[in-house]
GUPANU-403105 format. One record per residue (C-alpha): y negated, z, x negated; residue in one letter. Coordinates in steps of 0.001 Angstrom, whole numbers, padded with zeros to 6 digits, always signed. Example, Ala and Ser with C-alpha at 12.3 -4.5 7.8 and 13.67 -1.06 7.14 Angstrom:
2
+004500+007800-012300a+001060+007140-013670s
END
This chain:
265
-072962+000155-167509x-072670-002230-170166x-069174-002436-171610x-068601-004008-175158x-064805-004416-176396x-065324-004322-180635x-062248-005749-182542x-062358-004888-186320x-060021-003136-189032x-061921-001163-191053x-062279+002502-189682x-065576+002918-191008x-066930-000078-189839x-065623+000722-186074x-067533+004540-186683x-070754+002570-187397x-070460+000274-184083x-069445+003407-182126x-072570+005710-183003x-074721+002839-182369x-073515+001719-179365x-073197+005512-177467x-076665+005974-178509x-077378+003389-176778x-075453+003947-173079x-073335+001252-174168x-069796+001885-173285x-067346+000870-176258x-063731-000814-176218x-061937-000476-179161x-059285-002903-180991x-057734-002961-184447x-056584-006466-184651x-056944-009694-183228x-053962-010045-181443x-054801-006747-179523x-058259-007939-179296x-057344-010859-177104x-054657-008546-174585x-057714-006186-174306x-059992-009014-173214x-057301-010137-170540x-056825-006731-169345x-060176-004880-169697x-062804-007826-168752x-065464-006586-170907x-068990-007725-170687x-069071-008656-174693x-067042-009032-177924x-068370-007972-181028x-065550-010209-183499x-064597-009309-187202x-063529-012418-189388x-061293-010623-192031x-058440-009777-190977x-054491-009419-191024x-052351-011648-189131x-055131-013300-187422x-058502-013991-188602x-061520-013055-186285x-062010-017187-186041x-058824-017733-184522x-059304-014618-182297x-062834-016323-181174x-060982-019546-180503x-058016-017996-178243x-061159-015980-176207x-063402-018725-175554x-060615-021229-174894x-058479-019142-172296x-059616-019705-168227x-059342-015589-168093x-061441-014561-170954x-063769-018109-171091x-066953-016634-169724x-067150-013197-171942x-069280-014136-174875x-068201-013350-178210x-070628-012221-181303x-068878-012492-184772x-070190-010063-187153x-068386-010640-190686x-069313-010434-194125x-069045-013572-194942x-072049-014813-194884x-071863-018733-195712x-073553-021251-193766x-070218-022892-193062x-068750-019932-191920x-072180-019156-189198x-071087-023404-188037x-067519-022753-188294x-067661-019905-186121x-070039-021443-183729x-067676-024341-183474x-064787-021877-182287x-067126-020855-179313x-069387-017657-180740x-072813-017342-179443x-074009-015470-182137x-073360-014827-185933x-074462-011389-187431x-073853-010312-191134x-072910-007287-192465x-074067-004428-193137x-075876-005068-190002x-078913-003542-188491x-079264-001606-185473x-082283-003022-184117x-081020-006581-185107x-077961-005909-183101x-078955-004337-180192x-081340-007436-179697x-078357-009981-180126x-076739-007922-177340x-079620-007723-175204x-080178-011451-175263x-076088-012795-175203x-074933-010301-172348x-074544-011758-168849x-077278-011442-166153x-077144-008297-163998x-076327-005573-166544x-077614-002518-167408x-080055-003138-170094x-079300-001955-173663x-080386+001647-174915x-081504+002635-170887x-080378+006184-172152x-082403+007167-175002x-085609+004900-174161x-087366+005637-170600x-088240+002489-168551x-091667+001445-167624x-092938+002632-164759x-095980+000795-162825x-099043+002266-163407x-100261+003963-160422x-103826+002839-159069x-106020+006045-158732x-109186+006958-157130x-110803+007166-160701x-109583+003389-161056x-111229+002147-158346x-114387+003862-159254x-114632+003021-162446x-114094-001524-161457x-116757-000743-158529x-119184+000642-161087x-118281-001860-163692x-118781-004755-161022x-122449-003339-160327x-122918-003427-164004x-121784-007219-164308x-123929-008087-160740x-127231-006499-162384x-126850-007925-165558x-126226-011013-163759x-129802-010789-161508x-131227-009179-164752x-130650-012633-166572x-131560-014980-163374x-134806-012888-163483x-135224-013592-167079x-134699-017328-166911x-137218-017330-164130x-139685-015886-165853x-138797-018033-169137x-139361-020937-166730x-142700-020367-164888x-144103-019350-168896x-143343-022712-170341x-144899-024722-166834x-148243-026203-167944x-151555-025433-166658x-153150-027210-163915x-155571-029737-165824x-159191-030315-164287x-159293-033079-162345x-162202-035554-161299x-164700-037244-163431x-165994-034444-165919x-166715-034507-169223x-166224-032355-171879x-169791-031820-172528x-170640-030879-169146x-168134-028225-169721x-169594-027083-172462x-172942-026818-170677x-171778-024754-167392x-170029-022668-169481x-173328-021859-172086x-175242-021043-168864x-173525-018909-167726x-173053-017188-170539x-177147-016361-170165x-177272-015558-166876x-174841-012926-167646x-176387-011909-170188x-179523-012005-168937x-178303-009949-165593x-176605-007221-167839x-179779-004400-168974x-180178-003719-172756x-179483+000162-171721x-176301-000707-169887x-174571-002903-172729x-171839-000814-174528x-169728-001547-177112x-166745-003814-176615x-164538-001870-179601x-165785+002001-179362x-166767+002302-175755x-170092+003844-176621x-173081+003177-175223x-174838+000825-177757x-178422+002249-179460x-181461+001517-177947x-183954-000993-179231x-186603-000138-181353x-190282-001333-181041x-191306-002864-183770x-194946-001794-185052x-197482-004286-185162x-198560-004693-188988x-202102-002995-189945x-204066-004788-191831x-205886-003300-194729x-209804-002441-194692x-211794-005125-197089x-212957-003547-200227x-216449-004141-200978x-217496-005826-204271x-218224-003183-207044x-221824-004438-208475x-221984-005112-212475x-222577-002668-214633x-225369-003796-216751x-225918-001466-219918x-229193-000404-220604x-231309-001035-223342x-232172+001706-225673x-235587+001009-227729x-235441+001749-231192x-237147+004554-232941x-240094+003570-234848x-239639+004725-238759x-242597+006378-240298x-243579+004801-242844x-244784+006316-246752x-245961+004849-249236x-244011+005247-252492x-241173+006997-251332x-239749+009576-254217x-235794+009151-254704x-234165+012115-254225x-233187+012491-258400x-237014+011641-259647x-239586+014288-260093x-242476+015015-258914x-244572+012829-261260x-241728+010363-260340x-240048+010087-263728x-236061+009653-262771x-234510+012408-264476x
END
């Protein structure tokens, strides 16, 4: 277990480093000075030192010095967490042999990391208590099931592609051109005869149609055309001659308005 010797004045300050670090199954040394500080790190060994700066009698910096300096306490690193938060006070206390510099108020996560990372090799590791370790996952049968099945999947998509390509390939290979010395003409020629022959070989009642599938209608005769019967020539009409009525003739004709004696009246 991870044992961590704090050396700081303020009360509430040491309350706040004591709830953190039991919560975490860190074990915690306490010390209200510096000059106490230093006797505890002589007689307790502890596996860290968490430093105030401020205060009385002996600042945290001359604490850190007497630590890191002494053949009996050299090798137990010391973190200085302070308010004073100046960059020449981080390089000051660096200089006096702390690993790390922390501000306050401090977080929890911030500081548990700090220890994590500054203790020595071999301890326990910080918050074992309240957060479980990683176990290995165990291989089970389902496991091994499931990477057989998805290495069949990746084989036959693998021969699914090679077929693919294959087929890709032999598509785009040209045909065989004709060879020897024949024109395109007599191409043309061979292929127009046959053409008849097969046409000629297949019977009018057999052909059927190429789009419907029915058998096609069958042919018609045609009627030869009838020609029509000469008329004969209608004689002339020639009109006939009437002869005229003779007139009978008198002598002295009487107009209608004379008299007898033929006096006109």
């Amino acid at each position: 277990m991870t044992r961590i010797l704090v050396i700081d004045d303020s009360p509430t300050e040491m309350a706040r480093f004591r709830e953190v670090l039991t919560k975490n199954n860190l074990t915690i040394l306490e010390a209200r000075n510096g000059e106490q500080g230093i006797q505890m790190a002589i007689d307790e060994q502890p596996d860290l030192v968490l430093m105030d700066v401020v205060m009385p009698e002996m600042n945290g910096f001359q604490a850190t010095r007497k630590i890191t300096r002494n053949k009996a306490t050299s090798h137990i690193p010391v973190i200085i967490v302070s308010t004073k938060n100046q960059e020449t006070d981080r390089v000051w206390g660096k200089r006096q042999g702390a690993k790390e510099y922390l501000t306050k108020p401090f977080n929890e996560s911030e500081l548990l990391q700090v220890i994590q990372r500054v203790k020595p090799a071999g301890g326990s590791p910080v918050g074992g208590s309240t957060q479980q370790q990683a176990r290995p996952k165990q291989t089970t049968v389902q496991d091994i099931r499931s990477k057989t099945s998805s290495k069949q999947r990746s084989s036959d998509a693998r021969v699914q592609v090679t077929a693919k390509q294959q087929s890709n390939q032999a598509t785009k290979q040209p045909s065989q051109s004709i060879t020897g010395n024949v024109s395109n003409s007599s191409i043309h020629k061979q292929s127009m005869q046959t053409s008849r022959v097969q046409t000629q070989q297949i019977p009018a009642r057999g052909i059927q149609s190429t789009v419907t599938g029915k058998a096609a209608p069958k042919p018609v005769p045609s009627t030869p055309p009838v020609a029509p019967k000469p008329v004969p020539p209608m004689p002339p009409v020639v009109p006939k001659q009437v002869a005229p009525k003779p007139v009978a003739s008198q002598s002295n004709p009487k107009p209608d308005d004379a008299d007898d004696n033929g006096i006109y009246l």
